[in-house]
DOVONU-815235 format. One line per field, with one value per residue (C-alpha): residue number from 1; residue in one letter; x, y, z. Coordinates in nm, 2 decimals, padded with zeros to 4 digits, always signed. Each point is the difference from the previous one (the first is absolute). Layout:
<recs>
n = NUM, ...
res = A, ...
x = X, ...
y = Y, ...
z = Z, ...
</recs>
This chain:
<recs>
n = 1, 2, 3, 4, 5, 6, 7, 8, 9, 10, 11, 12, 13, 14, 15, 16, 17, 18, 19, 20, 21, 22, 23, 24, 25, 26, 27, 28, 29, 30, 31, 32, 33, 34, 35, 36, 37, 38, 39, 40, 41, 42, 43, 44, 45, 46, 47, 48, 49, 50, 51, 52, 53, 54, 55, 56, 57, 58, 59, 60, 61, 62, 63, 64
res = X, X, X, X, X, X, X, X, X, X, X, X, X, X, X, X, X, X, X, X, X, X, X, X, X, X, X, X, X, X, X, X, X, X, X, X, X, X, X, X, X, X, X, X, X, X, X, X, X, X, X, X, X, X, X, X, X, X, X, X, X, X, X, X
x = -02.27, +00.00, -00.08, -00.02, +00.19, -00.07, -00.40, +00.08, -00.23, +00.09, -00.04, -00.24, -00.22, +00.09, -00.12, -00.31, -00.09, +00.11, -00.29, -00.23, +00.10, +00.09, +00.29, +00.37, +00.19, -00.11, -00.36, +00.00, +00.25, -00.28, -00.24, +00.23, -00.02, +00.35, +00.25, +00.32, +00.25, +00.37, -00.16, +00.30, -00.29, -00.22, +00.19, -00.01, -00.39, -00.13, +00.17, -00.18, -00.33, +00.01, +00.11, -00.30, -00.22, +00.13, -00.05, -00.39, -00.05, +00.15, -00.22, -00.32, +00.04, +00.09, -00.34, -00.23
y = +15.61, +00.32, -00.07, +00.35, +00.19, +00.38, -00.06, -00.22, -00.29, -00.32, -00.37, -00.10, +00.33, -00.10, -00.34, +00.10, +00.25, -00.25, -00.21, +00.23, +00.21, -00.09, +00.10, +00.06, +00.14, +00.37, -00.11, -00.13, +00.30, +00.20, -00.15, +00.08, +00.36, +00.01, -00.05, -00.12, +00.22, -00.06, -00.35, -00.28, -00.16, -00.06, -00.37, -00.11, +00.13, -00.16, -00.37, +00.08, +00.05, -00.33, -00.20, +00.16, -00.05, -00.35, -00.08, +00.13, -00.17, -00.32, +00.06, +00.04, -00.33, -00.16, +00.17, -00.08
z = +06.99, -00.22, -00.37, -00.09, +00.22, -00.22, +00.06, +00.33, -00.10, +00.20, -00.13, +00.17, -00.18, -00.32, +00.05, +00.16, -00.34, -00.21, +00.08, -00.01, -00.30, -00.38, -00.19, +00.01, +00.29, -00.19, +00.10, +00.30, +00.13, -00.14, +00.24, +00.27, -00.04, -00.16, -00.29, -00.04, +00.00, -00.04, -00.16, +00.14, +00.17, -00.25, -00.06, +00.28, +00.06, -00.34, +00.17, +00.29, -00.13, -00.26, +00.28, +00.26, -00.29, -00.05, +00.36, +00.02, -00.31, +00.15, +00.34, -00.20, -00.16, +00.34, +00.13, -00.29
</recs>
């Protein structure tokens, strides 16, 4: 499913930067080359990343 449809950046892209890169949705649509444009899916993409961070967080403790 399309997050960002302006930059085209998918869920499942969003997820995958937001484990591997810091920040607000700003940042990590920084490390994908891109930046938001009209900005109405900048909500929905800062939920996505706490809960992808929340999950890795949760599967490193479960792997530790």
């Amino acid at each position: 499913m399309y997050i960002c449809v302006c930059n085209a950046i998918r869920d499942s892209e969003l997820r995958a930067a937001a484990r591997r890169c810091p920040g607000d949705p700003d940042a990590v649509y920084e490390a994908l080359g891109c930046r938001p444009q009209c900005g109405q899916c900048l909500d929905e993409a800062a939920e996505l990343l706490i809960e992808e961070r929340a999950k890795a967080a949760t599967e490193g403790l479960q792997t530790a």
